[in-house]
C-alpha positions as CSV (number, residue, x, y, z in Angstrom):
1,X,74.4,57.1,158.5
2,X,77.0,56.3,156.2
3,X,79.9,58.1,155.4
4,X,81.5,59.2,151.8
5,X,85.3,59.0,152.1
6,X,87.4,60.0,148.9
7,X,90.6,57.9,148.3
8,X,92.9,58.9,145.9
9,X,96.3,58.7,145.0
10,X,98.0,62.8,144.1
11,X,101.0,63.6,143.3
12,X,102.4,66.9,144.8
13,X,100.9,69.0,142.5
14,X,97.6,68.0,142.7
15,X,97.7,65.3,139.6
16,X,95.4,62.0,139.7
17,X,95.1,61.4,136.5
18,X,96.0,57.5,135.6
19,X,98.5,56.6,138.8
20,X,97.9,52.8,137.9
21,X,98.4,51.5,134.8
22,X,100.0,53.5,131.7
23,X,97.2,53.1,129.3
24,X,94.4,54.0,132.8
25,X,93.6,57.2,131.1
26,X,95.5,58.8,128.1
27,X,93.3,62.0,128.0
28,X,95.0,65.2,127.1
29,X,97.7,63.2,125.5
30,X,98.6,62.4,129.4
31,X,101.9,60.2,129.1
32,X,102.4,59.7,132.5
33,X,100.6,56.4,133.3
34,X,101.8,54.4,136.1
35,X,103.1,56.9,138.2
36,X,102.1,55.8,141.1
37,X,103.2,52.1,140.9
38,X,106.9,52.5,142.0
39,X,106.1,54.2,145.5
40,X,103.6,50.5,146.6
41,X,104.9,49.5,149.3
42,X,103.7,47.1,152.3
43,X,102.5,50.2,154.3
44,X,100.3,51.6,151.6
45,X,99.2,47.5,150.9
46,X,98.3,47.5,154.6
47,X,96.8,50.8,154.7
48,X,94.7,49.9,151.5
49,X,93.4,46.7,153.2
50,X,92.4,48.4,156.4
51,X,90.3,50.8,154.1
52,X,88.4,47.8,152.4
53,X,88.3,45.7,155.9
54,X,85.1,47.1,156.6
55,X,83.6,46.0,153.6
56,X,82.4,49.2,152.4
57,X,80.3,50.2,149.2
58,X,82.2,52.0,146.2
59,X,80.9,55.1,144.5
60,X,82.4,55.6,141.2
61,X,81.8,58.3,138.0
62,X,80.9,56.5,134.9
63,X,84.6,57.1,133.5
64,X,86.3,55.7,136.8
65,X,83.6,52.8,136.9
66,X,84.2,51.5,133.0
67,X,88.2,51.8,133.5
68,X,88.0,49.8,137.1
69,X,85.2,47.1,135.3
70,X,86.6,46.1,132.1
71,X,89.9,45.9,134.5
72,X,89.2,43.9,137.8
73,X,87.1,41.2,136.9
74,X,90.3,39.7,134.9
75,X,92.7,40.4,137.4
76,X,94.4,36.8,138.5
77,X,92.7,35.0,141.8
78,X,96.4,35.6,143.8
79,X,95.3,39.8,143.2
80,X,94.6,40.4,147.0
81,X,92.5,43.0,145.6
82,X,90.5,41.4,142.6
83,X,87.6,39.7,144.8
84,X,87.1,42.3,147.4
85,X,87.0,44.9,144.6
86,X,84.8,42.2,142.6
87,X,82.1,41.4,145.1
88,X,81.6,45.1,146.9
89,X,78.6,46.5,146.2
90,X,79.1,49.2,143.5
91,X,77.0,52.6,142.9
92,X,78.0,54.5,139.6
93,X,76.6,57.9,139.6
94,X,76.1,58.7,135.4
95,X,74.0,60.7,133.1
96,X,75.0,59.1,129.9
97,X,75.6,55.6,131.1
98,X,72.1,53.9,130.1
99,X,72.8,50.3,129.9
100,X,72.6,48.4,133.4
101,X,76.1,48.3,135.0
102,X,77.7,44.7,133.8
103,X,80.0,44.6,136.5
104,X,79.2,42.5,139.4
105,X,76.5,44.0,142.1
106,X,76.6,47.5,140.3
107,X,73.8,49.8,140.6
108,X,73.2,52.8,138.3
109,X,72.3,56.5,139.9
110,X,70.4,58.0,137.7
111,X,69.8,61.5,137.9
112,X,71.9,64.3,140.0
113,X,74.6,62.9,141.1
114,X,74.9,64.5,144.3
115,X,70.7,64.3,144.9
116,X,71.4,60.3,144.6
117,X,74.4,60.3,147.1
118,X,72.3,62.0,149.6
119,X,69.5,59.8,149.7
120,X,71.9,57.1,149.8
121,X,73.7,58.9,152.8
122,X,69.9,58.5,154.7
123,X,69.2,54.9,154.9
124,X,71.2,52.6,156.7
125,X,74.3,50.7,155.0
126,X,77.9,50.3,154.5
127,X,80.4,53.8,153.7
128,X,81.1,54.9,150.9
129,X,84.2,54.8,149.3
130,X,84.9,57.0,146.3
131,X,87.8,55.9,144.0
132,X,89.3,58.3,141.2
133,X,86.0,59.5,140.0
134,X,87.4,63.5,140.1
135,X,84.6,65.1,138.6
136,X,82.1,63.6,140.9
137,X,84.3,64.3,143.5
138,X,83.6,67.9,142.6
139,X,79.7,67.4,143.0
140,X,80.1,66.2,146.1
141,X,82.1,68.5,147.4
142,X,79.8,71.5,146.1
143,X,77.3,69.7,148.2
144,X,79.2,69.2,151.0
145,X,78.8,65.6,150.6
146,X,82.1,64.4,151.9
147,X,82.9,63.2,155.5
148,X,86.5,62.2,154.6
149,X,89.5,62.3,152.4
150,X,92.1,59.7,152.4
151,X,94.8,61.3,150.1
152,X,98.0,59.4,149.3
153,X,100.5,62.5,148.7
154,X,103.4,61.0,146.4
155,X,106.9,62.6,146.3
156,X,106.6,63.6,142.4
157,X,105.9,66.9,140.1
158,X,104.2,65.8,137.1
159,X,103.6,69.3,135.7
160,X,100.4,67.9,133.8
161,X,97.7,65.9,133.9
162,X,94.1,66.0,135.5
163,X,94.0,67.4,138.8
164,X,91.8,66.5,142.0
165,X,91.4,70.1,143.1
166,X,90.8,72.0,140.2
167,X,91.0,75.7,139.9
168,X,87.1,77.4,140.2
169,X,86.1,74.2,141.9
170,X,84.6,74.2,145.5
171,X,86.3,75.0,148.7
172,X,86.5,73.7,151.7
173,X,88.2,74.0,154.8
174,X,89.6,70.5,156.5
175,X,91.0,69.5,159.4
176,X,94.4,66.8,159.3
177,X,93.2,63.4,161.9
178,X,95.9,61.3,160.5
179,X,98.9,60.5,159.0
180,X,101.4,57.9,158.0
181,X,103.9,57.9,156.0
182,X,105.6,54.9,153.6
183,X,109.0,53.5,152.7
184,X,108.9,55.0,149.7
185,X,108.2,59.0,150.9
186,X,104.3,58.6,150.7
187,X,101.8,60.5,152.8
188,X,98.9,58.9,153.5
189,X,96.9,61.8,155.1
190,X,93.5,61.7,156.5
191,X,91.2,64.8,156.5
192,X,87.9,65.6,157.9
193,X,85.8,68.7,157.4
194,X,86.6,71.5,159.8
195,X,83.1,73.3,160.2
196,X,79.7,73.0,158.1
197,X,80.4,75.3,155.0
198,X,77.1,76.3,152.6
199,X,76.9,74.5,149.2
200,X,77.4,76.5,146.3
């Protein structure tokens, strides 16, 4: 059965909001764009290729999957990451998105969210790998949906921005399996649930 592992970059506060690219996601007048670029380093750039080694499927929100397909397809062919993020097979969960996906071998969930992800978690196939995507995070997470989280914990306050973990979201209680850390004072921490919890 495949698994749904969340990757994300936080800062130490909890704040995902745009680590990539200043103009990722300006929402709430968020001016901190980028944040995350200075901390790359060859053991995150090894840790994200042995995430994608595997080959697995991507599960985006319709926010996460617009930013991520009007981006990678024009990316230059020496991006290690351009084709292997190009020719994964690509699930957008979306209520509002009604056109098919454009970007290459994207399938649209319609409906719940979290109803779609389970019946994807049924049938045979590659993991799941859920980039960004925060509120569907959320969903998932009410639902017990997720078998893993691959933070990257970066050494920066940011005070602002949208948050991962939001206050009244779901709970959970996880248990650390792995760490590693970077050159550049990143923790790349794995985390597994600790014991079944009921959805809420």
């Amino acid at each position: 059965m495949p698994k749904v592992i969340v990757n994300n970059s936080l800062t130490l506060d909890g704040v995902m909001q745009a680590p990539g690219r200043a103009d990722e996601d300006r929402r709430g007048g968020f001016e901190h764009g980028g944040w995350a670029q200075p901390y790359f380093d060859s053991v995150m750039a090894s840790a994200a290729a042995e995430g994608i080694a595997t080959g697995p499927a991507l599960l985006f929100g319709r926010r996460t999957y617009e930013d991520f397909a009007a981006f990678w397809p024009n990316q230059p062919e020496d991006n290690p990451f351009r084709d292997v993020l190009n020719n994964s097979q690509k699930y957008v969960a979306s209520t509002t998105l009604k056109e098919p996906p454009s970007w290459r071998n994207s399938t649209l969930l319609e409906g719940d969210a979290a109803e779609a992800v389970a019946r994807l978690k049924e049938r045979p196939g590659k993991d799941l790998v859920v980039l960004g995507s925060e509120e569907l995070v959320q969903s998932l997470l009410r639902h017990n949906l997720i078998d893993e989280f691959v933070l990257l914990i970066h050494p920066l306050i940011l005070g602002t921005g949208r948050r991962l973990f939001t206050d009244g979201g779901a709970s959970a209680t996880l248990r650390l399996v792995d760490t590693k850390t970077s050159t550049t004072g990143v923790v790349i921490a794995t985390y597994q649930p600790a014991e079944p919890t009921e959805a809420t």
